[in-house]
C-alpha positions in Angstrom: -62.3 25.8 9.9 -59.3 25.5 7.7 -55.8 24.9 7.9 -53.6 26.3 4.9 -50.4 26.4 3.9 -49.4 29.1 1.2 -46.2 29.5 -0.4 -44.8 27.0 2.2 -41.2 25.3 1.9 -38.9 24.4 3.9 -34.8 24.9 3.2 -32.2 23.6 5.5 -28.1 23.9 5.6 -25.6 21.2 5.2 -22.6 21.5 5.4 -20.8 18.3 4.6 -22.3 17.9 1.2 -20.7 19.6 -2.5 -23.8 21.9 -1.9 -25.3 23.5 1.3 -28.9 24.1 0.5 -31.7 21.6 0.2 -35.3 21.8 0.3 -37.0 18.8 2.5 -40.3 20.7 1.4 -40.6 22.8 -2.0 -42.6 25.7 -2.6 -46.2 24.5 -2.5 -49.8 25.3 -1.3 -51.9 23.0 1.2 -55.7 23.2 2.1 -57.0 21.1 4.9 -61.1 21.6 5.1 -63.2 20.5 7.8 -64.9 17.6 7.7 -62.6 15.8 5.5 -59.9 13.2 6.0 -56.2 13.9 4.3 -54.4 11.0 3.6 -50.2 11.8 2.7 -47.7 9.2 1.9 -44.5 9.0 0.4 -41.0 7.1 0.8 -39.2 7.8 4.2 -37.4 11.0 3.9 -39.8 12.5 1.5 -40.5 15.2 3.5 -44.0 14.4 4.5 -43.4 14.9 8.7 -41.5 18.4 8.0 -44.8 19.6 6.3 -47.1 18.4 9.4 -44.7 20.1 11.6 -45.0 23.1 9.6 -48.6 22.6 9.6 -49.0 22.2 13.2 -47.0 25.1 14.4 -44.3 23.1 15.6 -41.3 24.3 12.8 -41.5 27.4 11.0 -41.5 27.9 6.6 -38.5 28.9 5.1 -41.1 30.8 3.3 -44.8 30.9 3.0 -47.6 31.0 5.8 -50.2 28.9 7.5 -53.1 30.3 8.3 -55.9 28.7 10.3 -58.7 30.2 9.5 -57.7 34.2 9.8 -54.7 33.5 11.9 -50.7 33.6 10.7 -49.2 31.2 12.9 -45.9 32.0 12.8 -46.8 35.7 13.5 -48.2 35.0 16.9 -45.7 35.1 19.5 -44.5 31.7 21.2 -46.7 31.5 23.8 -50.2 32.3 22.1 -48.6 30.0 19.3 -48.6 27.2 22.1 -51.9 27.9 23.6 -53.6 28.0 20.2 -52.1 24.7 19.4 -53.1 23.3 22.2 -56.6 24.0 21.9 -57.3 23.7 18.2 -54.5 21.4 16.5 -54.3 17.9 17.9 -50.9 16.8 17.4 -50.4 12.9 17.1 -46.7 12.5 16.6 -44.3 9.9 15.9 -43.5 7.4 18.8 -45.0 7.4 21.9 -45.4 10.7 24.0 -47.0 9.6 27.0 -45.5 10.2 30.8 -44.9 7.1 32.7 -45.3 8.9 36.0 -49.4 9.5 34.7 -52.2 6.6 34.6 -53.6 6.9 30.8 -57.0 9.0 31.5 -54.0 11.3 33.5 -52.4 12.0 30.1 -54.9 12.7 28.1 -55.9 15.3 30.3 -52.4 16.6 29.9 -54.1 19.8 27.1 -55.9 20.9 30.3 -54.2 20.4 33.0 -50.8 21.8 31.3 -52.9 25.6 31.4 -54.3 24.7 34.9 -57.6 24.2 33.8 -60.4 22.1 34.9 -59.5 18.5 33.7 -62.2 17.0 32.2 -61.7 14.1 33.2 -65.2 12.5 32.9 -64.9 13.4 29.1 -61.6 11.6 28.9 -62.9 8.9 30.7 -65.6 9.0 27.8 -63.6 9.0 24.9 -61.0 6.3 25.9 -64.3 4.1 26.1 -65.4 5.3 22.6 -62.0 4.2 22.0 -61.9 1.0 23.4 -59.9 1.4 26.1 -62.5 2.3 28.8 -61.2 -0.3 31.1 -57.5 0.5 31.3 -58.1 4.5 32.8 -56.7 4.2 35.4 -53.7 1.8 34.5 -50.1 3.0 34.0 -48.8 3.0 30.4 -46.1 0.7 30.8 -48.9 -2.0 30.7 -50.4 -1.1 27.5 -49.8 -2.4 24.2 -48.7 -0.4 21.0 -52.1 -0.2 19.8 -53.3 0.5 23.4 -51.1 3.4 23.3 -51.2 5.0 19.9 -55.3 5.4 21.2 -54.4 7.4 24.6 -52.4 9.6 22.0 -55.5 10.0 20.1 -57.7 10.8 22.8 -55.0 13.4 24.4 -55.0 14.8 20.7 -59.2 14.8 20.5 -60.0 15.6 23.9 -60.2 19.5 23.2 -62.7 18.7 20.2 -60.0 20.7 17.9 -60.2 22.1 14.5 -57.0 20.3 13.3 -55.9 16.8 13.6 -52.4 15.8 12.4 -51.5 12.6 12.8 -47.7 11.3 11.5 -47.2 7.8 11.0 -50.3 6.7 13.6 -50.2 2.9 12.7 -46.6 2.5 12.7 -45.6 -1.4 14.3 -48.8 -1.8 14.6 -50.9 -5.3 13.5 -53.8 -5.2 10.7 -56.7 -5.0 13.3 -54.9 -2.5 15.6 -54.3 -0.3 12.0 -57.8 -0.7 10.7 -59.5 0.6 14.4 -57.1 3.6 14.1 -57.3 4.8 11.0 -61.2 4.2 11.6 -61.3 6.4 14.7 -59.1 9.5 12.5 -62.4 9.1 9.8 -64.4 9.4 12.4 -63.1 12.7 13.6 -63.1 13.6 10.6 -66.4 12.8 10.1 -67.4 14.8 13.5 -66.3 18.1 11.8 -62.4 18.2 12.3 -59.7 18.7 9.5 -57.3 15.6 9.5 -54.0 14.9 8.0 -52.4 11.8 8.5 -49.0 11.1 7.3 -48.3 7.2 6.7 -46.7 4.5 4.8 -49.7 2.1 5.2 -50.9 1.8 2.0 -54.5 1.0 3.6 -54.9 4.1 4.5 -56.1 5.5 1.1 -59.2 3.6 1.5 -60.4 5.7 4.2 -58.9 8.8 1.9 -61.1 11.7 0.9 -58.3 13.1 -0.9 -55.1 11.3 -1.3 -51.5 13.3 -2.1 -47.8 12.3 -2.5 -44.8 13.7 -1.8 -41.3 12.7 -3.2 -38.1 14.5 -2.7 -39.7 17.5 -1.3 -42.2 17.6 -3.9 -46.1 17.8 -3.0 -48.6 16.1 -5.5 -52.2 15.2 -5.3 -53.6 11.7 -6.4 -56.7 11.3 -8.3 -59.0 8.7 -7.8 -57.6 6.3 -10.6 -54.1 6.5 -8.7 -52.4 9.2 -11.1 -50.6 11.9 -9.8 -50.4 15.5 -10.8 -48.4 17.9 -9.9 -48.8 20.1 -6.5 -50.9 23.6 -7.4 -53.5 24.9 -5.0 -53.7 21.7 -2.6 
């Protein structure tokens, strides 16, 4: 299935500057296809995490649409908007997102068990040992490491086999081995059928690229191979 974004930017006010309008996104079109792993970087402030957010459903286009597959997005109401995300867009945000009161294999249940559906728990319990993290289940987050934890938000963001993966700034703080086994486990959703973004600064990340873009001051562009730049149109 794909994810697309067409016509999509995104304006916002301010009022203590000489001019009120900006664009943190402008116009532009996105395509995310299944089976193939985006890679998008830019400088902070670029205006790479607004797009995912758009992208995922989680902050609507000043103009435009995203469709996945057939669907408008933003013309479902909020509550189908919120079960669709949950159970074809895996969201893996900025941060940590995890609840303190829940073990780990608890929270990434959390897509499940939010709807009152069965939990699935052997599956989670599967995929945190695909992971690596097999043995710490039934441990409480406040014992895992930053790497440790940046994987349960991967498994909570997997766990629902979804369409989608969109993933901003997964490595952040994190060491070279701790990067590398993330960004390897992202290619290898991709790789199992999904359609993955993931927004970084880690400039090892376009080594596990199929298609590489840039953005800069709002401004979408795709990278070819050679490392030009060209500029957004169709992507």
């Amino acid at each position: 299935m794909m994810l697309k974004g067409v016509g999509i930017s995104k304006e916002f006010l301010r009022e203590s500057r000489g001019t009120n309008r900006f664009f943190a996104v402008q116009e532009t079109d996105i395509a995310l296809e299944s089976g193939q792993m985006t890679v998008l970087m830019g400088r902070s402030g670029s205006g790479k995490s607004t797009l995912l957010n758009m992208l995922a459903g989680l902050m609507q286009p000043s103009s435009g649409h995203i469709l996945l597959g057939d669907t408008d997005l933003y013309a479902l109401s909020d509550k189908a908007l919120s079960r669709l995300r949950c159970e074809q867009i895996g969201v893996i945000p900025q941060g940590q997102t995890v609840l303190h009161s829940l073990n780990v294999v608890q929270n990434v249940c959390l897509p499940y068990t939010l709807y009152g559906e069965d939990a699935h728990e052997a599956d989670a319990r599967a995929l945190l040992e695909r992971l690596g993290i097999g043995a710490l289940c039934d441990v409480k987050p406040a014992e895992l490491s930053g790497g440790e934890l940046r994987r349960v938000a991967i498994a909570r963001a997997m766990l629902r086999k979804p369409a989608v993966l969109l993933a901003d700034e997964p490595t952040a703080d994190l060491d070279d081995e701790n990067t590398e086994a993330v960004l390897g486990d992202l290619k290898q959703a991709a790789q199992d059928g999904a359609a993955v973004l993931v927004v970084t600064h880690e400039t090892g990340a376009e080594r596990f690229a199929d298609r590489l873009l840039r953005m800069n001051a709002g401004a979408l562009a795709e990278v070819s191979p050679a490392g030009d730049s060209g500029v957004s149109d169709g992507l």
